[in-house]
N, C-alpha and C positions, 0 to 999 in steps of 0.2 A: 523292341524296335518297331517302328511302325512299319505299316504295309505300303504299297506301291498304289496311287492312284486310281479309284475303285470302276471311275470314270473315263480312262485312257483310253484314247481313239485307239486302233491301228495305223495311225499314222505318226501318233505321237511315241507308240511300242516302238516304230521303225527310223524315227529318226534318233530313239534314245540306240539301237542296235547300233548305228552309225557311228556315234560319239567316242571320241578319243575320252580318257581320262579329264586333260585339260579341257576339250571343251564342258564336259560335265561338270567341272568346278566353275566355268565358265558362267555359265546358265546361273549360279546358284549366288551369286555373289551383285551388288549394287557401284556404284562409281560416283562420284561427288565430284563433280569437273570443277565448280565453283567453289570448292570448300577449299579453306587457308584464310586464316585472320577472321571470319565470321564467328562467334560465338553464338550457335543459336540450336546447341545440342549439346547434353550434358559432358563434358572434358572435352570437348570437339575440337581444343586449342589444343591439348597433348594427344590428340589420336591423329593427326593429319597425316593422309596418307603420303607416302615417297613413291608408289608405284604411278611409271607415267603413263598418260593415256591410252595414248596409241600399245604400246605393251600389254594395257588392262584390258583392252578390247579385241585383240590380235586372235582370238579362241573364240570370240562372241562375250558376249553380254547379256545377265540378266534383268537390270535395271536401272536407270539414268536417276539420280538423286539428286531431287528438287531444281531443276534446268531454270525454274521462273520464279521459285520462292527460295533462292539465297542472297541475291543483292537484287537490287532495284535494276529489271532487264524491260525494252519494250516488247510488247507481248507478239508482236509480229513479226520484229526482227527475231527475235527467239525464237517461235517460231518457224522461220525461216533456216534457221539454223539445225532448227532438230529435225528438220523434214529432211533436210540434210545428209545428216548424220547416220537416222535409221537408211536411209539408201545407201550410206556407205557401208552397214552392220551388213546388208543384203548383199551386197556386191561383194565385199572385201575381207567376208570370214567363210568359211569353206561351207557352211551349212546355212548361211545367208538366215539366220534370225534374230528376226531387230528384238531393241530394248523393250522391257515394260516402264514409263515413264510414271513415277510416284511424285505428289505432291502433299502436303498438309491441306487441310480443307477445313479444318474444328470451326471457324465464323468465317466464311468462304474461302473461298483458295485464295489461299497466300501469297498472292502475286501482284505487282506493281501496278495499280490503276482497277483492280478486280475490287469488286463489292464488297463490305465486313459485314457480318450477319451478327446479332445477337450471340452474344456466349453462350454456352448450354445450357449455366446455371438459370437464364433466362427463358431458354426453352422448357426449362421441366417449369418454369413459375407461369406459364403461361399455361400448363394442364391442356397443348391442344397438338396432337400428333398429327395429325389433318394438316395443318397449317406446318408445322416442323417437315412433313414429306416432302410437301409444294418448294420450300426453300430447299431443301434435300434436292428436289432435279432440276431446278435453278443451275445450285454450286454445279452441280452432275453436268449441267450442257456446255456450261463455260470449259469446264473440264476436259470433255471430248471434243470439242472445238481447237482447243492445243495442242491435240494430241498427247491428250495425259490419261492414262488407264486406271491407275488406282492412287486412292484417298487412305491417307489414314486418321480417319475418323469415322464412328465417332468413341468417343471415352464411353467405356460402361461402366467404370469403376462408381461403385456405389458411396457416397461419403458416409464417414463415420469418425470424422474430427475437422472443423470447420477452421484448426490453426494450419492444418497442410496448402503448401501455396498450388496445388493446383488443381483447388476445390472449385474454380471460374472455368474450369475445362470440365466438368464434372454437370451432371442434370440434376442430380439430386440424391436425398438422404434415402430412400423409399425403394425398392428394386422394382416394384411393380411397375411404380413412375417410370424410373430411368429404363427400364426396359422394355415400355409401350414407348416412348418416344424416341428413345436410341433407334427401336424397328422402324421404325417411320422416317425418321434419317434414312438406315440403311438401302430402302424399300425406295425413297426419291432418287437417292445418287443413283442406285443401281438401274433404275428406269431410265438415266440417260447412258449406260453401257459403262460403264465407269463402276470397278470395283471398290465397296466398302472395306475398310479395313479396323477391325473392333480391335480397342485397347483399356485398358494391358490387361492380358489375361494372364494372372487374375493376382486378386490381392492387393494392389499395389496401393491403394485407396486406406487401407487397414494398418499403415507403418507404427511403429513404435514412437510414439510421442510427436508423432505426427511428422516425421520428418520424412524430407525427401530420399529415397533408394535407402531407408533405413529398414530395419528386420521386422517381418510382421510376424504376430503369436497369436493366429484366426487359429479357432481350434475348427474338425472337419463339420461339427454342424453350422457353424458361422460363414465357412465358405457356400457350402453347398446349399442353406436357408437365404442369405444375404448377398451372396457376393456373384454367384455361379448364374443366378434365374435371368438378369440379363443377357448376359451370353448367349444362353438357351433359347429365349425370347429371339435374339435378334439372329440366331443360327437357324431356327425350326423354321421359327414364322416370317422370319425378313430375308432368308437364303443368303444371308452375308458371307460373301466372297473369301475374305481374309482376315486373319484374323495376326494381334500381333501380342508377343508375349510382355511378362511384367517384368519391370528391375528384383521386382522383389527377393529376397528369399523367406521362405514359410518355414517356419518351426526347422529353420538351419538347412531348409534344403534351397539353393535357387533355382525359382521356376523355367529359367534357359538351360538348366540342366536336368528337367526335373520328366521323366518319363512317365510319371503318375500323371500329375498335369495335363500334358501336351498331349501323349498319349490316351492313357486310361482312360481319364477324365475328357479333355479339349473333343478326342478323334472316339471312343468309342462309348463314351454314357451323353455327349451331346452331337452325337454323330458328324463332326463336322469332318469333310471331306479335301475342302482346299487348301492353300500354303498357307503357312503358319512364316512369318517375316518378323525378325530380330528388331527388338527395339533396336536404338541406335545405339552401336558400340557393347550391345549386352555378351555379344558371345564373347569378346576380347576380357569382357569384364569379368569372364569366370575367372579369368586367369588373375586382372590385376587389383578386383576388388573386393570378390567371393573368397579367394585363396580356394579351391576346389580342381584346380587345372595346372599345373605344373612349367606349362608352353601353352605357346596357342594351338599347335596341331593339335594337342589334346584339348584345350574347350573346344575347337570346329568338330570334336569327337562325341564329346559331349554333349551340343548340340542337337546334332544332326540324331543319336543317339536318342535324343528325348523326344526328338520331331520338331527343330527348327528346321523350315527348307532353304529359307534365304536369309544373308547376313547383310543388313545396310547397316550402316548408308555406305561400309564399302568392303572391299574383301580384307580385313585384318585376319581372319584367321579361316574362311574356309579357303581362299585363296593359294597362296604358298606355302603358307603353315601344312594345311593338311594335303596340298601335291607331294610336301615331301614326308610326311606321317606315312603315308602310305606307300610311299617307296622304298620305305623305312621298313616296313609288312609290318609295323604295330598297329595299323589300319587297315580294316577290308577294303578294299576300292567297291566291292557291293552296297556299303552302306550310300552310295551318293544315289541311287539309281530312282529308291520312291522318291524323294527328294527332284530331282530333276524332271521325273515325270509330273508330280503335281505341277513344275511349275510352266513344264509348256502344254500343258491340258490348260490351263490357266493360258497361255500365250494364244491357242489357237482357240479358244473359247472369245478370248478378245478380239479375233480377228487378224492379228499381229503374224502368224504364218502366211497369211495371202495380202497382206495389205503391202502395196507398192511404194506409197509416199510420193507423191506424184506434185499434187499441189497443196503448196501450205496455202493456210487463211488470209488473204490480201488485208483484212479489217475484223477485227474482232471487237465487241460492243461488251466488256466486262461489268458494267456497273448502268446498264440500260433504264428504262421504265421500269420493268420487270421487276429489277433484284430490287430498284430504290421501295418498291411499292410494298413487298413480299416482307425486304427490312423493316419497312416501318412499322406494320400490320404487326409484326411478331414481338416488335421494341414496345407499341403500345399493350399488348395481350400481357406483356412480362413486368409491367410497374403494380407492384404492389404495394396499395395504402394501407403502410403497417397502424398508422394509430389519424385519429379527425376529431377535435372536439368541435365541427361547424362551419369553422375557418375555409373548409373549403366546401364546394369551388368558390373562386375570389374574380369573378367575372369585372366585378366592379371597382376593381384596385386601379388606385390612378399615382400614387408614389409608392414604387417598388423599390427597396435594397437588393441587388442579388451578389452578394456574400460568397466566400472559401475558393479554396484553390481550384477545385475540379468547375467552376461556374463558366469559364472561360476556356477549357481544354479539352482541345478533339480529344486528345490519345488520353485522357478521363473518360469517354465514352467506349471504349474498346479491351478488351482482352488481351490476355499473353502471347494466343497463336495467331491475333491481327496481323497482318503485315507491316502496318504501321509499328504496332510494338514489339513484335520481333526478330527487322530487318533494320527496319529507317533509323531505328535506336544506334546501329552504328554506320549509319550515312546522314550526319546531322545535313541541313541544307539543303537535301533531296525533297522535293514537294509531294506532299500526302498522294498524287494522281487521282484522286477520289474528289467529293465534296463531302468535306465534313465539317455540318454548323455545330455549332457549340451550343449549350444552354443558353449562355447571352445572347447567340444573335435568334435562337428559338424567340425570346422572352421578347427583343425586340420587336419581332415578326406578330407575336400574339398579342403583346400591348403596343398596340401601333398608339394610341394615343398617353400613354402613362408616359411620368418622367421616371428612369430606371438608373438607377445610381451603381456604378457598381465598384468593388472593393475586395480584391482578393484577402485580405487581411491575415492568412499565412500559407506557406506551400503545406503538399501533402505530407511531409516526414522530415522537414528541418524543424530548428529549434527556434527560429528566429520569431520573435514576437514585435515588434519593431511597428508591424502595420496594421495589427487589430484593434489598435486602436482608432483609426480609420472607416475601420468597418464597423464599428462598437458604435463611430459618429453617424455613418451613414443609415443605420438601423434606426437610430433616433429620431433621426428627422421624415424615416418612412410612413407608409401604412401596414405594409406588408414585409417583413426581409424573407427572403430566400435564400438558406445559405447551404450551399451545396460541395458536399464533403465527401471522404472515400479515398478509394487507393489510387495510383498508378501502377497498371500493372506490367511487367516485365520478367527476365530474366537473370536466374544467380545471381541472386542480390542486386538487382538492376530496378529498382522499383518494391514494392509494397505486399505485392502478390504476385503471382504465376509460379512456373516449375522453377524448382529452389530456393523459391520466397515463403521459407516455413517461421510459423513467428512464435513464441514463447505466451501473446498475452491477447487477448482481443478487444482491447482499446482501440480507438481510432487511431490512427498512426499520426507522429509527431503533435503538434499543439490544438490540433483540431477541436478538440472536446472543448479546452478549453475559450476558441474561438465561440461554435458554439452556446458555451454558458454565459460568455459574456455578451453576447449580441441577445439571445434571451433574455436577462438581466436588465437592460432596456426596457421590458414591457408593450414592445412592439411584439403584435403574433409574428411566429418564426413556423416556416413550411421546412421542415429536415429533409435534402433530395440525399440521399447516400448513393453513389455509382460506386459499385467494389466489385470484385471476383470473390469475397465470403463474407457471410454474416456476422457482423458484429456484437459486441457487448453494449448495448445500445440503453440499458434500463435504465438509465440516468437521464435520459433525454421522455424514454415514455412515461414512465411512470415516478418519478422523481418530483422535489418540491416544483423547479422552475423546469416545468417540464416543456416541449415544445408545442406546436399548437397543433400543428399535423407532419407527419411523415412517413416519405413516397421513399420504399427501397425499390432500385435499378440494379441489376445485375452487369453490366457494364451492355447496355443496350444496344452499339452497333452505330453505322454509320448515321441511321435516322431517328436512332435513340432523343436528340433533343427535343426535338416536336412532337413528341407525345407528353412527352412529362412537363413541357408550359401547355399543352392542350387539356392536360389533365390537374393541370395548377388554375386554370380558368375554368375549369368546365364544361372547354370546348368536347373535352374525350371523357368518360366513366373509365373510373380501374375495374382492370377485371382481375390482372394477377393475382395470386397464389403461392403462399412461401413454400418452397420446394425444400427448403431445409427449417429450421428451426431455430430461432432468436437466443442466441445464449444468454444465461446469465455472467459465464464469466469463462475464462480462458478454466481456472483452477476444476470446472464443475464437467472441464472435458476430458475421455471422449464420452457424447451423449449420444443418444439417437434417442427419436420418439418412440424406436420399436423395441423399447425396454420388459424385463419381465418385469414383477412387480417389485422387488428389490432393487433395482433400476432406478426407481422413483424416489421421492419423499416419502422418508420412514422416521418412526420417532425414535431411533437405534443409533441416530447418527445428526449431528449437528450441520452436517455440510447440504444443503439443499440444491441438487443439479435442478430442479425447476426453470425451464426456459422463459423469457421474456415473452414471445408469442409463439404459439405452438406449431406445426408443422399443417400446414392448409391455410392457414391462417392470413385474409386478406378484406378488406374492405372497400365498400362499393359508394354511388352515392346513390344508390338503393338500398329497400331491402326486400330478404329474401324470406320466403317460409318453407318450411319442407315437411311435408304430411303426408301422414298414411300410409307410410313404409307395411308393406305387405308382403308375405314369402309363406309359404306353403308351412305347415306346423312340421313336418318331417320329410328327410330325402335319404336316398339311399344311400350313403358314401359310394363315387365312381359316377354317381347323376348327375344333371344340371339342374341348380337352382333358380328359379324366377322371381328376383327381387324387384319390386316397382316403389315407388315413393313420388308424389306431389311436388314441383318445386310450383313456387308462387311468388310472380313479383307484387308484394304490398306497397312499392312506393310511389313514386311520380316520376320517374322519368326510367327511361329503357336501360337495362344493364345486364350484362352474362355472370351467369350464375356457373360455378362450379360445383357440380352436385357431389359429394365423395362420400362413399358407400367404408365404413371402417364392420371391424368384428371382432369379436375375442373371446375364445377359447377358455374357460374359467376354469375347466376342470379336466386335467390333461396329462397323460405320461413322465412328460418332460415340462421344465415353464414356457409360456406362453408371453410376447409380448402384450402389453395393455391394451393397444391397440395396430390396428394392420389395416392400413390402405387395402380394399378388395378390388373397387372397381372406383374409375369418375366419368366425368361426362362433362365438357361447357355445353351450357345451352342458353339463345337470346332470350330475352325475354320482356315486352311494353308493359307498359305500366298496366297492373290490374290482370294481367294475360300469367296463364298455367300451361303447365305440360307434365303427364305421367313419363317419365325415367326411367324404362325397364331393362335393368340387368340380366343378364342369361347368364349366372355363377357356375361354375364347374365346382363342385367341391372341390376338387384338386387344388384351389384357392386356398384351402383350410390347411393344407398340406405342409408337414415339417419331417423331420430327418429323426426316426427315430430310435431306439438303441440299440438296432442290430444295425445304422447305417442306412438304412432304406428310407425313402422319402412317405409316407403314409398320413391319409387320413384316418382317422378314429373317429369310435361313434363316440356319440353324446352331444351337451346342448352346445352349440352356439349365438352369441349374443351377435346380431348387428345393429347398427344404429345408422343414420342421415345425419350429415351436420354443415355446417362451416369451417371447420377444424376437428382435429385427431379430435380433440379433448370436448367436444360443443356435443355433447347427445341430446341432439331434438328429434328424432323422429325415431323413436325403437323399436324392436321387437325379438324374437330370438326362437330358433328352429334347433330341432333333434335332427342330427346325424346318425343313421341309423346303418349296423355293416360297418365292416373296417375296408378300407384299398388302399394299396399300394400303386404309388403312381407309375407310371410309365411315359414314356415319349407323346405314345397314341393321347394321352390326358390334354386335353386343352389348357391353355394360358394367357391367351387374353381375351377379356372376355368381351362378349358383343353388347353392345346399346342401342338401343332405337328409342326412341322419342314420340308418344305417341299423343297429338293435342285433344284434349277431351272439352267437346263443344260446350257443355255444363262447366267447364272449371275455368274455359279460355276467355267466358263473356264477363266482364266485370259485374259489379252488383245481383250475381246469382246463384 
């Protein structure tokens, strides 16, 4: 059982001594005032609750569930309304403690007329947590401005199958990645007072064939090497507020019942100390999906037992289920009490005990200069030119085709937890409240003087072929076609990708490919723009007979996503993105990850070749880069810090950022070792002809795996690192003796520092 709040005022000891039973179930439980006919939570059609408001709130309340992101609400009248409300929590329940108001926030808060940011999968391709923070207390200001307390986001779930639909909610394949950038997330919201809330811990990213709330089979070094180090990252070093659990269940146990987890693990090996908030409808689902719970009184038993403090998005079973479990005496009434404490230490940490509610915000400015600019900045960082033979940039193109279905469609530029795509999907007619151009009216804006033809030539996932013909003409008569292809993303089965959208193959979805071939086919150069939420089986387009000429993957870029990808189709912008996951070769060669051991890879034992399309880093500039003189000390002590420095160097002619990514690997080791391991990166600009040393400050604890007593440890011996442009590019090596064994501990550092230091000899050109 967990313990009681380690943090608990004396004030919060004395208003838990106060509390009736009810209001202590009170406290613990969420309310969904809008929920009924929305589908935008998994069964949220068969879970709607019967309990009426006024009833649910009569004892207090712990949390108001999504007030501005379930149907299309104006933000001020809403506002108005909640300002409301909490003064009626204050006045008209006997211990007057208002709500904590939660919203989604994964590419801005969810709300009607509020900004979309880039997906995450576009945050981790951008390699720039600096800039991820900045949009971080953006989302964070709009936030507390409504009067909303806590966010949940962001996703730490690490990928490791690129057919799960809600790999676009995700940062990346890499946990070092997703867990320097998730912090930088967590670290912005949280700098405007607005709690982060990390999901799902843990596993849930690791399902069985990739399916949605299917069983996952991570054995415990998988969890604790791959899946756990985020978490840790963004609990130690980001202070993240709350944390919320996984659907999953792990090797038959589910982690909403699982006190190893939540417990052992979650509260005392990553010392986290705040509430622990039920995915949506997870505790009900011990009962109706786990088979582990008999009633509900007993999953809210369960639960609570494992260390969930709160059930949203409403009280199904700590509610009345467990008022009367315990009246029943096959329940303590003391199991509510840590629980209740976390969560108004958590209340009065907000402010929410002394705050009056006096005046709501007469005008609030969701989608200002600010976020458009912050948008844009991270939508250009996040395109990455997967393949160029020249073609680009095409500054000088004067008849353009711009081709496929996503060429012409906002909600092609946005994600699952958009508002646009997880609201307005069922309020057709409702206007976006945003500005959102499309690729066409981008292309028009950048070729103001070109003639630009355009031709959808088929939707994202019908079968209809009817009209590529059309577009097969209009490529003909171009100089350039454009044909910009990819998912719509949605939800249960509403769309192509997002949560529920898990797929069998990773083709392009419906006739796409073959749109594609056939505008190829033509022998007019073809620029490949892909917008999706996962990476595709794309090798038939790069390296194929009629291959394309250049192509830019987009991670579903955001409101201001179009204008970088025709800025960067002329010229006008340099790519700088970075694949955050890894190019498959095909649905059959998954699950892959880059952080294979050597059995992992291509062996001559076996006919099947998981070998990716382009490997994980893997992104092209319209520069180039060099990277020399990787240097590190010949030996360290295991438990030290290592100082690794490496050269980058722009050799080409025009200015571009460089992502420096420091990999290593272990050759000779207890246990296998992946091929290779992301250690550290860095962006950094760079003018033509212009250098800069890179110096890492490595913690061995970087070397660090799980080893077979269970302990995380470094071992001596050599390791190799290397500079590159990709996992698989070793340009600049070298390799160090770890010397000593250590066992890590908390006190071990985990991310590691960079500084940037320009050396006047390396910076001048021709010296």
């Amino acid at each position: 059982m967990t313990v009681p709040h380690p943090q608990a005022s004396a004030r919060v000891h004395d208003l838990l001594a106060q509390m009736t039973l009810e209001e202590k179930a009170a406290q613990l439980v969420g309310y969904w005032v809008d929920q009924g006919g929305e589908v935008v939570a998994p069964l949220a059609d068969e879970m709607v609750t019967t309990t009426k408001y006024a009833d649910a709130t009569a004892h207090g309340l712990g949390h108001l569930t999504r007030v501005y992101g379930t149907r299309p609400v104006d933000p001020v009248e809403r506002a108005a309304w909640l300002w409301e409300e909490q003064r009626r929590l204050r006045a008209d329940t006997r211990l007057g403690i208002p709500a904590i108001v939660h919203e989604e926030c994964l590419t801005g808060l969810a709300a009607w007329k509020a900004a979309t940011y880039p997906t995450p999968l576009a945050w981790g391709a951008s390699f720039d947590p600096e800039l991820v923070a900045e949009m971080g207390a953006a989302i964070g200001d709009s936030m507390r401005e409504l009067g909303i307390h806590q966010g949940l986001a962001p996703v730490l779930d690490v990928i490791r199958d690129p057919r799960w639909g809600r790999v676009d909610e995700c940062i990346g394949e890499d946990p070092y990645l997703v867990g320097t950038v998730g912090t930088a997330y967590v670290r912005g919201v949280q700098s405007a007072g607005v709690d982060a809330t990390l999901k799902h811990f843990v596993g849930y990213s690791a399902s069985q064939a990739a399916r949605n709330h299917a069983p996952v089979h991570a054995g415990p070094r998988e969890v604790a090497d791959v899946l756990l180090p985020p978490f840790e990252m963004a609990i130690r070093d980001g202070g993240a507020a709350s944390v919320m659990n996984s659907y999953a269940e792990i090797d038959g146990e589910p982690v909403a019942a699982s006190a190893h987890y939540l417990d052992e693990v979650l509260r005392g090996r990553l010392g986290f100390a705040g509430p622990v908030v039920s995915d949506y409808f997870s505790v009900a689902f011990l009962q109706t999906t786990h088979g582990v719970a008999g009633d509900l009184g007993e999953a809210a038993e369960l639960a609570l037992r494992a260390g969930i403090d709160v059930e949203l998005p409403t009280g199904d079973a700590f509610a009345a289920p467990m008022l009367e479990r315990i009246r029943s005496g096959e329940m303590d009434a003391a199991l509510l009490d840590a629980a209740v404490l976390r969560v108004l230490a958590q209340k009065e940490r907000l402010g929410l005990l002394d705050e009056t509610f006096e005046t709501p915000p007469a005008a609030v400015d969701l989608d200002g200069a600010r976020h458009r600019d912050l948008a844009r900045r991270l939508a250009a960082e996040s395109v990455v030119l997967v393949s160029n033979d020249g073609t680009l940039p095409a500054a000088s193109a004067r008849r353009i085709a711009l081709i496929g279905p996503n060429a012409d469609s906002a909600e092609a530029l946005m994600g699952c937890y958009s508002f646009v795509n997880h609201v307005l999907a069922h309020h057709p007619g409702t206007p976006h409240g945003i500005d959102l151009p499309t690729v066409r009216d981008a292309f028009v804006a950048e070729y103001p003087d070109a003639e630009i033809a355009y031709a959808r030539g088929c939707g994202v996932e019908d079968d209809d072929d009817s009209a590529i013909g059309d577009a097969v003409d209009a490529a003909a008569a171009a100089e350039l076609a454009v044909v910009v292809v990819g998912d719509r993303a949605g939800l249960f089965g509403r769309g192509t990708v997002g949560e529920g959208n898990d797929v069998d193959d990773l083709e392009l979805p419906g006739l796409q490919r073959q749109l594609v071939e056939r505008v190829v086919a033509t022998g007019t150069p073809v620029v490949l723009v892909i917008l999706s939420g996962r990476p595709y089986a794309i090798g038939w387009a790069l390296d194929g007979e009629r291959r394309v000429a250049a192509a830019l993957q987009s991670f579903f870029p955001g409101e201001e996503g179009a204008d970088p990808i025709a800025g960067i189709v002329s010229g006008r912008l340099s790519p700088s993105g970075r694949l955050p996951v890894t190019l498959p070769r095909s649905a059959g060669a998954q699950p892959y990850s880059y952080l294979h051991p050597r059995l992992g890879g291509p062996i001559d034992v076996t006919s099947a070749d998981p070998t990716p399309v382009r490997p994980f880093g893997h992104g092209l500039t319209y520069t180039t880069f060099a990277h020399e003189h990787l240097q590190a000390s010949a030996s360290v002590a295991a438990g030290d810090t290592l100082e690794v420095s490496v050269v980058a160097r722009n050799t080409g002619e025009r200015a571009g950022a460089d992502v420096v990514q420091l990999y290593a690997h272990d050759p000779v080791a207890s246990l296998t070792r992946p091929v290779a391991q992301l250690m550290a990166y860095h962006r950094v600009d760079l003018g033509p002809g212009e250098s800069a040393r890179v110096v890492f400050s490595l913690p061995t604890a970087r070397f660090a795996f799980t080893g077979r007593d269970g302990r995380r440890v470094v071992e001596p011996g050599r390791i190799d690192l290397w500079v590159g442009s990709s996992c698989e590019d070793r340009e600049s090596v070298t390799a160090i003796e770890v010397t000593g064994e250590h066992v890590v501990t908390h006190d071990d550092a985990r991310i590691v520092p960079v500084r940037v230091v320009a050396d006047a000899e390396l910076v001048s050109p021709g010296r």
